[in-house]
KEFI-230195 format. One record per residue: residue in one letter; y, z, x of N, C-alpha, C in turn. Coordinates in steps of 0.2 Angstrom, whole numbers, padded with zeros to 4 digits, always signed. Last residue first. Example, Ala and Ser with C-alpha at 12.3 -4.5 7.8 and 13.67 -1.06 7.14 Angstrom:
// KEFI-230195
S-0011+0035+0064-0005+0036+0068+0000+0039+0064 A-0028+0039+0066-0022+0039+0062-0016+0039+0066 
***
This chain:
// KEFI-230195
X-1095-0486+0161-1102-0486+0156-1106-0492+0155 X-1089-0488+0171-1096-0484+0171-1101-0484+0165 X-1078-0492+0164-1082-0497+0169-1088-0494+0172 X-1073-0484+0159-1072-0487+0155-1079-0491+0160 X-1069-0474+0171-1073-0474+0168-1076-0478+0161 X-1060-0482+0182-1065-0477+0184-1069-0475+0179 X-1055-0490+0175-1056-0494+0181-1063-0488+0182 X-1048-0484+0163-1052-0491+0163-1057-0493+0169 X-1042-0473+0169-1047-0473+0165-1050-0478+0164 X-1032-0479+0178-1036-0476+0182-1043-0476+0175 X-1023-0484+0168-1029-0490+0173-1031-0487+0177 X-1019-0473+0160-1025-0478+0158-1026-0483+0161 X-1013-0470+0171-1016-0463+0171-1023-0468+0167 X-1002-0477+0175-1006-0475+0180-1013-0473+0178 X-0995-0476+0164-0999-0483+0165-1005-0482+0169 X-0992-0462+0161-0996-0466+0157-1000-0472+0159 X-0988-0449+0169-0988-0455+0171-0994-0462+0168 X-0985-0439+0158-0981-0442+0161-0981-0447+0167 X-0997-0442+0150-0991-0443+0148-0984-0443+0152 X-1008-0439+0160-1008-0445+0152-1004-0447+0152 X-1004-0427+0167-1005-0433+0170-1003-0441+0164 X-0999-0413+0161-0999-0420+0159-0999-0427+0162 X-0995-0406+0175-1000-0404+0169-1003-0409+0165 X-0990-0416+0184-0992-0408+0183-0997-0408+0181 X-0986-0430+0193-0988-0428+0188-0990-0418+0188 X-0988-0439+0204-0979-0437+0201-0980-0433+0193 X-1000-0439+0206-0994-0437+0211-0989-0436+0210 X-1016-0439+0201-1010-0441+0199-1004-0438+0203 X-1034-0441+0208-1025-0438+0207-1021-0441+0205 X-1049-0439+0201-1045-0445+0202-1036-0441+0203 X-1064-0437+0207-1057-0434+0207-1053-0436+0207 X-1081-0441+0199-1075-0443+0203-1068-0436+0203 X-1098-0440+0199-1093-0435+0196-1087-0438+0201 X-1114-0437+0192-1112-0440+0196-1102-0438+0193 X-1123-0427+0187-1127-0435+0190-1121-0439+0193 X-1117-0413+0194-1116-0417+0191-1120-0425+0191 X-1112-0398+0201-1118-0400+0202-1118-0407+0195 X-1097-0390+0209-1101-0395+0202-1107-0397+0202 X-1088-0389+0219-1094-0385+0218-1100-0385+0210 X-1078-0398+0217-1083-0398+0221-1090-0395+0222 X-1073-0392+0204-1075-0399+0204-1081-0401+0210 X-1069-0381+0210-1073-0380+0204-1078-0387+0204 X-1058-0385+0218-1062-0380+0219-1068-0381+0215 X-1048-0392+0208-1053-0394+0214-1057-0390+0217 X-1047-0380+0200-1051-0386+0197-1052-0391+0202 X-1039-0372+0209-1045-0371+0206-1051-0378+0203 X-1027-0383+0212-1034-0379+0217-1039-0378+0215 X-1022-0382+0200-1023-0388+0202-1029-0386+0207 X-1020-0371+0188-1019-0374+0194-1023-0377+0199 X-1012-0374+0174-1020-0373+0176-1022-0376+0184 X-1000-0376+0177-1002-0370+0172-1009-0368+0171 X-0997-0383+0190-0997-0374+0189-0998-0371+0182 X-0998-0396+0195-1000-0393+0191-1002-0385+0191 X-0997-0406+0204-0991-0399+0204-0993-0396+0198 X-1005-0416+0203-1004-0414+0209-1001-0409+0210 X-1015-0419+0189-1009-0419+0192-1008-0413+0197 X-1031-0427+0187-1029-0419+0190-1020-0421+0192 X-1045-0428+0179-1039-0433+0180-1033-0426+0183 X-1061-0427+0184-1056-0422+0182-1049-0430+0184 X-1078-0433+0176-1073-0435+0180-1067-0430+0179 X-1094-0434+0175-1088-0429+0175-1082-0431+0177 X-1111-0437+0167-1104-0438+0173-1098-0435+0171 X-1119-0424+0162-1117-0429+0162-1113-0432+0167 X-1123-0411+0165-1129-0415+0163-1126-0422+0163 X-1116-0398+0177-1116-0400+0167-1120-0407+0169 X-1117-0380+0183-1118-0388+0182-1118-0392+0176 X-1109-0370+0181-1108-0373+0189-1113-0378+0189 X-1102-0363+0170-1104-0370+0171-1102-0373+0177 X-1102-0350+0174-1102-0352+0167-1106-0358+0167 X-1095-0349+0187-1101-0344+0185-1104-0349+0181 X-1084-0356+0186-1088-0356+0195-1094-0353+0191 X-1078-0353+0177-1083-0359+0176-1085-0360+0183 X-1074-0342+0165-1077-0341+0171-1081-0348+0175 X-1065-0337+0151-1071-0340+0155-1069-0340+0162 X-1061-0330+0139-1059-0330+0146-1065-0333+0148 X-1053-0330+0123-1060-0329+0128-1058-0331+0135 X-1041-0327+0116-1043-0323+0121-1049-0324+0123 X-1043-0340+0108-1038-0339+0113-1039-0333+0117 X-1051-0334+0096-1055-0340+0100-1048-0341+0109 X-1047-0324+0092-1052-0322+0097-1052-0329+0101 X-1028-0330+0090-1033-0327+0086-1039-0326+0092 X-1015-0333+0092-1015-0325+0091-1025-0326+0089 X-1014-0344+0094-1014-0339+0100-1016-0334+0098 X-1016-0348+0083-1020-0351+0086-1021-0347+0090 X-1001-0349+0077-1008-0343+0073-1013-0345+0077 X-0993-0354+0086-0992-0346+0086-1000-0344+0083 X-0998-0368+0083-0999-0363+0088-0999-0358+0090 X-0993-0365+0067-0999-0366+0069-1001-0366+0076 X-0979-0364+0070-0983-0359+0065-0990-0359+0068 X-0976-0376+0074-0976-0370+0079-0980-0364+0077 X-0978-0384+0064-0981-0385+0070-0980-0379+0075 X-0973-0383+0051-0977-0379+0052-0981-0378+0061 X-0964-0395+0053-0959-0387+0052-0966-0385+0052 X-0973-0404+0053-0968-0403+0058-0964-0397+0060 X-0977-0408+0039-0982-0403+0046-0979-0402+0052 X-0966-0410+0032-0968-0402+0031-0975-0402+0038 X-0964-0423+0038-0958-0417+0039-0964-0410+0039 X-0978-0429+0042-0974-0428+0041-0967-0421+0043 X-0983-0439+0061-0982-0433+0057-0978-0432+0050 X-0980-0450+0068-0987-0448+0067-0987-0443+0062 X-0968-0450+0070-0972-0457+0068-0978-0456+0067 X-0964-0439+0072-0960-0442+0066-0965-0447+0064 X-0966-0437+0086-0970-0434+0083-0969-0438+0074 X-0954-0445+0093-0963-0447+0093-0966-0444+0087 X-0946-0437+0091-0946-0444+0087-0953-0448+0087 X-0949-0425+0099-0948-0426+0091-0949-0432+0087 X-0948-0425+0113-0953-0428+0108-0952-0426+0102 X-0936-0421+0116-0938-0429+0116-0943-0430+0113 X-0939-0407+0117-0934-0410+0110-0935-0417+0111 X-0946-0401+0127-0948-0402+0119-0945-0407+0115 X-0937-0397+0135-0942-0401+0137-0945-0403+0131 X-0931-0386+0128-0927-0391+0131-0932-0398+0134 X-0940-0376+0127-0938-0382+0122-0935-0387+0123 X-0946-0374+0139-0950-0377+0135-0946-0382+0129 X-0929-0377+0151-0935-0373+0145-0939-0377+0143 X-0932-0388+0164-0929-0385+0161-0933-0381+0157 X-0935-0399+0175-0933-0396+0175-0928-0389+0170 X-0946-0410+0178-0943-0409+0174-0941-0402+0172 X-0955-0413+0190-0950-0417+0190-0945-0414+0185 X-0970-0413+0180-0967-0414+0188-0960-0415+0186 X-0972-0400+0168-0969-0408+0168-0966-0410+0176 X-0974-0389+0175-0978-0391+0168-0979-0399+0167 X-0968-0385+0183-0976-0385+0183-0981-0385+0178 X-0956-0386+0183-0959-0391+0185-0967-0388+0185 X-0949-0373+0179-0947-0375+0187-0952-0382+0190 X-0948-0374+0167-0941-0373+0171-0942-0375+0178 X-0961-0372+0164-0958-0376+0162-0952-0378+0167 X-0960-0358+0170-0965-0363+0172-0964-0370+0172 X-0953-0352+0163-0950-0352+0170-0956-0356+0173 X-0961-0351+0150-0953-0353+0150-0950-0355+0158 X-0972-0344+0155-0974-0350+0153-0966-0355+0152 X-0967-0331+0156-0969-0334+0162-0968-0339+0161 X-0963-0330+0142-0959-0328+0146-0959-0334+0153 X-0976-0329+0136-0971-0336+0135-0966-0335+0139 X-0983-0319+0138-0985-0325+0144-0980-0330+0142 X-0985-0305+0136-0980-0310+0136-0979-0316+0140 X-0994-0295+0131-0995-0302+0130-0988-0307+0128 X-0993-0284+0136-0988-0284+0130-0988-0293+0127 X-0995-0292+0154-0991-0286+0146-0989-0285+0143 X-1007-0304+0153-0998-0302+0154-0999-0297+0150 X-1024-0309+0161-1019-0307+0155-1010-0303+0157 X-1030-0309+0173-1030-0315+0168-1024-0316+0163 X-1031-0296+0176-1037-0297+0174-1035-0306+0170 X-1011-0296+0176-1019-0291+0176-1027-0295+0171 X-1001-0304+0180-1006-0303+0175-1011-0300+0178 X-0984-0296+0185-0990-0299+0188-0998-0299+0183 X-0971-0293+0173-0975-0291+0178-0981-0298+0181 X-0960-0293+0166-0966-0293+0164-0972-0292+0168 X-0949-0290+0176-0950-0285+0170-0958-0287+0168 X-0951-0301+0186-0954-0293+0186-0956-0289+0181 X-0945-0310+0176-0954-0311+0179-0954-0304+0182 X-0932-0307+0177-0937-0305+0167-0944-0308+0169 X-0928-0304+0191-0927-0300+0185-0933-0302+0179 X-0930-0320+0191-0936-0316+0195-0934-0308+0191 X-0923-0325+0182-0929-0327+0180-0931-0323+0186 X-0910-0322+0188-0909-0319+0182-0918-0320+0183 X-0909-0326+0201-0910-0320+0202-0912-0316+0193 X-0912-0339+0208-0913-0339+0201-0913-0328+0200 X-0914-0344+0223-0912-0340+0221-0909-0338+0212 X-0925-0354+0222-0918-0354+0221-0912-0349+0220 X-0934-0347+0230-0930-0352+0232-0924-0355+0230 X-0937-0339+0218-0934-0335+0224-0934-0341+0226 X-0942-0347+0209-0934-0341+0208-0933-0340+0213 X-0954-0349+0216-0949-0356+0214-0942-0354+0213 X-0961-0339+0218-0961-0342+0224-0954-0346+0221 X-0964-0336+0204-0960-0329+0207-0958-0334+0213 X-0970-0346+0201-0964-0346+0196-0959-0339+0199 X-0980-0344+0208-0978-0350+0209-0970-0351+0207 X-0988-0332+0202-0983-0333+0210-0982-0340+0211 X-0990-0338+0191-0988-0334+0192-0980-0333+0198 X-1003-0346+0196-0996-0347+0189-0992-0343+0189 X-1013-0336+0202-1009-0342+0206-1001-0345+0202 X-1014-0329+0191-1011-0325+0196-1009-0330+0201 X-1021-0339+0182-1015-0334+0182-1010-0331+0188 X-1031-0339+0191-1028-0345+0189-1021-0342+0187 X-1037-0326+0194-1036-0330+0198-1032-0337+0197 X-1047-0325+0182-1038-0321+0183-1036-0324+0190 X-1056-0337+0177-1054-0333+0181-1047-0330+0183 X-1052-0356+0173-1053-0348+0168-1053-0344+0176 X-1055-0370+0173-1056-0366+0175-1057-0360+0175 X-1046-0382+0164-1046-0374+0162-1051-0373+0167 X-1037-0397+0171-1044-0393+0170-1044-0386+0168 X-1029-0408+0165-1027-0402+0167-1032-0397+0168 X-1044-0415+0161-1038-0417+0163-1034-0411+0160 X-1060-0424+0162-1056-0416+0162-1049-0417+0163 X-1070-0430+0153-1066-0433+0157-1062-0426+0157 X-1090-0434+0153-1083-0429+0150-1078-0429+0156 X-1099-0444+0145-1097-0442+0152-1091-0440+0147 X-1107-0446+0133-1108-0453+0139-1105-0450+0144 X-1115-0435+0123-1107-0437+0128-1111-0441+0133 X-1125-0431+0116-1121-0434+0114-1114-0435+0117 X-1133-0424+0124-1135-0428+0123-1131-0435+0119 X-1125-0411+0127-1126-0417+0132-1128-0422+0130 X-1122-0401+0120-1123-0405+0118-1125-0412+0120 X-1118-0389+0129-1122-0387+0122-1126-0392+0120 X-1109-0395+0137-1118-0389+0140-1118-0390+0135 X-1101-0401+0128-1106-0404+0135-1111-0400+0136 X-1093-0389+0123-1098-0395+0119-1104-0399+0124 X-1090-0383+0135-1093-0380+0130-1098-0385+0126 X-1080-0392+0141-1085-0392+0143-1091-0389+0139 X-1071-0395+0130-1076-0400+0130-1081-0399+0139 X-1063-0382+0130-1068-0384+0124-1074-0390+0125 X-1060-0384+0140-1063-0378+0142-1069-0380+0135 X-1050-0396+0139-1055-0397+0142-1061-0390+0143 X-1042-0390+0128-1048-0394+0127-1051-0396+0132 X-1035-0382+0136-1038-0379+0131-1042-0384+0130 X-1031-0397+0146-1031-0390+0146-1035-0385+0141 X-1040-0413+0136-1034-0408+0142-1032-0401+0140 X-1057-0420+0136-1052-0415+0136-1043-0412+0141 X-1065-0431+0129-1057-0431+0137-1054-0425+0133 X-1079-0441+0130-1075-0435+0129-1069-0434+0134 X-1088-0454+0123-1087-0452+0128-1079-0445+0126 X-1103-0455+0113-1097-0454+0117-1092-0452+0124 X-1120-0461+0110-1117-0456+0116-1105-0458+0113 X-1125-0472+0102-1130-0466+0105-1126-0459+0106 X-1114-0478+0089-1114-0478+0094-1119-0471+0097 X-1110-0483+0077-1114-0483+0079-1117-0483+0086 X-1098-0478+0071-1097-0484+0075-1104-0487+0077 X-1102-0471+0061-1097-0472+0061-1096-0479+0065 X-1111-0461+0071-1112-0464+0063-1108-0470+0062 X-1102-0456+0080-1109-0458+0082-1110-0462+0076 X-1094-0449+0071-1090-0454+0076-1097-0460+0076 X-1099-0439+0068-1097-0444+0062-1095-0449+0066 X-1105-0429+0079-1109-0434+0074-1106-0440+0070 X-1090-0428+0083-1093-0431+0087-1100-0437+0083 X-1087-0419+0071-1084-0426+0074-1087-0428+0077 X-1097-0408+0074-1098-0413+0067-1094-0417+0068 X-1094-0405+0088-1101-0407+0086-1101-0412+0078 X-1081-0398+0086-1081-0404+0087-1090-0406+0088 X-1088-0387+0075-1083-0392+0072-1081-0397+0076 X-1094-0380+0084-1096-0385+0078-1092-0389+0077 X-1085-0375+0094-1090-0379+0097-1092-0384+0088 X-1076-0368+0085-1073-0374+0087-1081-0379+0090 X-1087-0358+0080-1083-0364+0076-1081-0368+0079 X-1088-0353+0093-1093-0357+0090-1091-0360+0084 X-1076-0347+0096-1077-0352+0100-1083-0356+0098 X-1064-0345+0083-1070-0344+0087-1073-0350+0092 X-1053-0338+0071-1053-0343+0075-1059-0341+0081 X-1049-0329+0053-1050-0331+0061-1052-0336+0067 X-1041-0331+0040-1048-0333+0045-1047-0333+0052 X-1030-0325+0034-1036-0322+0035-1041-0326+0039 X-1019-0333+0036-1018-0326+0034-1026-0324+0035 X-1023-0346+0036-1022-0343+0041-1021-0337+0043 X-1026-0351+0023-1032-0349+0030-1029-0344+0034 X-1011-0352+0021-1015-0348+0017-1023-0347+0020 X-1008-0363+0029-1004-0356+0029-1011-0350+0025 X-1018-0371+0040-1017-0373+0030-1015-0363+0029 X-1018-0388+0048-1016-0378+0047-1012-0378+0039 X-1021-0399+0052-1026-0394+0049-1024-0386+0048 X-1009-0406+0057-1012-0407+0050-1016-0403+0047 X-1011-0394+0068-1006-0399+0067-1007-0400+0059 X-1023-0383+0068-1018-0384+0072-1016-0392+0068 X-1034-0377+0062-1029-0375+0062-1022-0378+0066 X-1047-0387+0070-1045-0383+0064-1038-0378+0066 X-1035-0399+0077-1043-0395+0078-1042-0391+0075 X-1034-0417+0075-1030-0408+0075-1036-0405+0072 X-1041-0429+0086-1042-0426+0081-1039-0419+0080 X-1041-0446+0091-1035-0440+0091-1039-0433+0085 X-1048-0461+0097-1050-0455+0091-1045-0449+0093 X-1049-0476+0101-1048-0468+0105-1046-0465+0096 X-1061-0487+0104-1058-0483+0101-1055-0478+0103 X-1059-0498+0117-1062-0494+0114-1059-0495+0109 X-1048-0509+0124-1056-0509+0124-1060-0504+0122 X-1038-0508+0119-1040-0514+0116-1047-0514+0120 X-1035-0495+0119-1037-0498+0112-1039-0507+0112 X-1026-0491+0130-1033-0492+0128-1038-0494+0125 X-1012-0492+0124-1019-0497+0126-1023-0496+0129 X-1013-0477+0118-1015-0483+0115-1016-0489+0117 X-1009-0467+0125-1014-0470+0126-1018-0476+0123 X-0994-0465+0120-0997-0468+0126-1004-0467+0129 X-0996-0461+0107-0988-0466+0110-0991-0470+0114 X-1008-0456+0103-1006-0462+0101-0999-0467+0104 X-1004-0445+0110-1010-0449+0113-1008-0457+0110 X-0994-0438+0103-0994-0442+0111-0998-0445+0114 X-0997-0437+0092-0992-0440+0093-0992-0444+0099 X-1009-0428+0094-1011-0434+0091-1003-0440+0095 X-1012-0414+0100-1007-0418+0101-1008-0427+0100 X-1009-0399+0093-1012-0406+0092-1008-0409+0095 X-1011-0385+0101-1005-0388+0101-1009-0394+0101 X-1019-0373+0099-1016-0375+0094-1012-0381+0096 X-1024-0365+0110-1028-0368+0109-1026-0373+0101 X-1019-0379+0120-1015-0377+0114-1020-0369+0114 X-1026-0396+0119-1022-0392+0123-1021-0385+0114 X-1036-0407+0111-1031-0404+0113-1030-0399+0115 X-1049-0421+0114-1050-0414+0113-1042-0411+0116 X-1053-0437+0108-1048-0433+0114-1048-0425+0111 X-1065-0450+0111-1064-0444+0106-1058-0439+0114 X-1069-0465+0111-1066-0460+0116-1062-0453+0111 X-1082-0477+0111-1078-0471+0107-1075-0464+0113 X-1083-0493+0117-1084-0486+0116-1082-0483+0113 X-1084-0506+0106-1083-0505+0113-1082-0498+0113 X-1083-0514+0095-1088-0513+0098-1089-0507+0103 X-1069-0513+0090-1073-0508+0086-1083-0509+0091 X-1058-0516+0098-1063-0517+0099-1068-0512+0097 X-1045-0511+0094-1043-0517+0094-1052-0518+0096 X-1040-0495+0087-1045-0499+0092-1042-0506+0090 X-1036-0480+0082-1036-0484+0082-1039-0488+0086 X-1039-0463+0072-1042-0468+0075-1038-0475+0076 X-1037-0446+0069-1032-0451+0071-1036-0457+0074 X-1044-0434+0057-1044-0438+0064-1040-0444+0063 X-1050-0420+0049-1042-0423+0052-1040-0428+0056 X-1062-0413+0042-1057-0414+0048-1052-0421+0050 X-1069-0404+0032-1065-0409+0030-1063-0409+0038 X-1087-0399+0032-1083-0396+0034-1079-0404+0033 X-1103-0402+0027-1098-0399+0023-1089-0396+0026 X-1105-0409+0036-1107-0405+0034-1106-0401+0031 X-1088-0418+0035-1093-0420+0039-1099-0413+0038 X-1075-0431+0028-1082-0425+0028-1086-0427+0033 X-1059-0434+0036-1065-0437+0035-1071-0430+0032 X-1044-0438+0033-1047-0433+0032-1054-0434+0029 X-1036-0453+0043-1041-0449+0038-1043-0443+0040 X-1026-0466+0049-1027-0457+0049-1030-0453+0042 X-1028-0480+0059-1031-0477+0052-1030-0470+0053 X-1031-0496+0063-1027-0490+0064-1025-0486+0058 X-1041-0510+0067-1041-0500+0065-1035-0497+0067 X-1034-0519+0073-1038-0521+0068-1040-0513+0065 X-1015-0520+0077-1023-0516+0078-1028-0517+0073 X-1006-0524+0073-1006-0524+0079-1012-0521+0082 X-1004-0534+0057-1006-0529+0062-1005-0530+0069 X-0992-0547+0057-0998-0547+0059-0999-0541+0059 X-0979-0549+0046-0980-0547+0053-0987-0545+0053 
***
């Protein structure tokens, strides 16, 4: 049986002396380079890029990479001691991006952050402009206590509709986040009745894990057993480290960036709430900048409305360049 891709490849590439972890497949090794930057600050998400965004592949490359510490990259014994930073992540996607550029031979890339990674792919854009053909934002990070405090009263607004007396109980006890941040840093609480009530996954109604467990079989095709049993490990160790507690502020920070910008934004999107990043989007100063929505989507546009999501990518930025 023929391939189904002329590249379909998962290596542990050098890059300045640093080893990183990249997922690449294509069917038009001419054709751009679309590097994806993950959520989390720990949670890779190779598995699902590769389910469902691989036809794209037949007009680029799309590139999946597990950011240090996270998926294939968490190496237990780092993890007991090294810390995590925002200027390590900026390098370390800088030495992917150069190896890309090398690699395919290409001036520029092109970049697609979601959630955590889109806060990383605007960092690398100011920093690096030179090397992104345009950055694609999708669930947008934002940042200001203000995004929290919308996350919040959504999951207080949604209990109290359904009368859910148990989940408005254990959202008081933890209370409303102050300055951005929860009590006792109990945001998974929140984050479990966020799930539950659709503002993560339109339409899908239950706990993280219960939401969780369908992707297992996906994960199987990209992952081994032993990175699967670590996979939680390694977003627990992500969270806990400085590079998870930076707060940004992107009405302030980057109220202009140098390339085109495009946000892919689901409609109900409560974990990075959807207002702010139209807020932010408008108040952008950009050479040029679209707002593409997704309607039956949250947080995961990509994946939960896939087709949609890669023939808007195709039409609106594959066709820009």
């Amino acid at each position: 049986m023929p391939a189904k891709y002329k590249l379909d490849t998962a290596e542990a590439v050098c890059a300045n002396g640093e080893t990183y972890h990249i997922r690449i497949r294509s069917n038009n090794e001419a054709g751009p380079v679309v590097l994806f930057l993950h959520g989390g600050c720990g949670s890779a998400d190779r598995p699902w890029v590769m389910k469902h965004q691989s036809p794209l592949a037949e007009h680029c490359a799309i590139v999946s990479w597990d950011q240090r510490g996270a998926g294939v990259a968490y190496d237990p014994k780092k993890a007991r001691t090294e810390d995590l930073t925002r200027e390590q992540y900026i390098q370390d996607a800088r030495n992917v991006i150069q190896y890309l550029k090398e690699r395919f031979g290409k001036e520029k890339i092109i970049l697609v952050g979601h959630s955590f990674g889109s806060q990383l792919g605007v960092w690398v854009t100011q920093r690096y402009p030179e090397d992104i053909e345009c950055f694609v934002g999708v669930g947008q990070v934002v940042g200001t206590p203000r995004s929290e405090e919308i996350s919040f009263q959504f999951t207080i607004d949604e209990a109290t509709k359904r009368g859910d007396k148990r989940a408005l109980r254990k959202l008081y006890e933890v209370g409303p986040p102050v300055n951005g941040r929860y009590r006792d840093d109990k945001i998974f609480i929140q984050r479990d009745y966020l799930n539950k009530y659709g503002g993560v996954q339109y339409g899908k109604h239950g706990s993280f894990i219960w939401n969780t467990l369908p992707m297992i079989p996906c994960m199987f095709r990209e992952y081994s057993l032993r990175t699967m049993l670590r996979y939680i490990k390694a977003d627990l160790y992500c969270l806990g480290t400085s590079l998870a507690k930076e707060q940004v502020n992107f009405f302030e920070e980057a109220a202009a960036l140098e390339v085109p910008v495009y946000l892919f934004l689901g409609r109900h999107d409560y974990n990075c709430p959807f207002e702010l990043a139209e807020k932010w989007f408008h108040a952008l100063e950009a050479p040029y900048k679209r707002l593409v929505w997704f309607e039956r989507s949250a947080h995961e546009p990509q994946w939960e409305q896939p087709e949609e999501w890669n023939r808007a990518f195709t039409c609106h930025v594959l066709k820009n360049i």
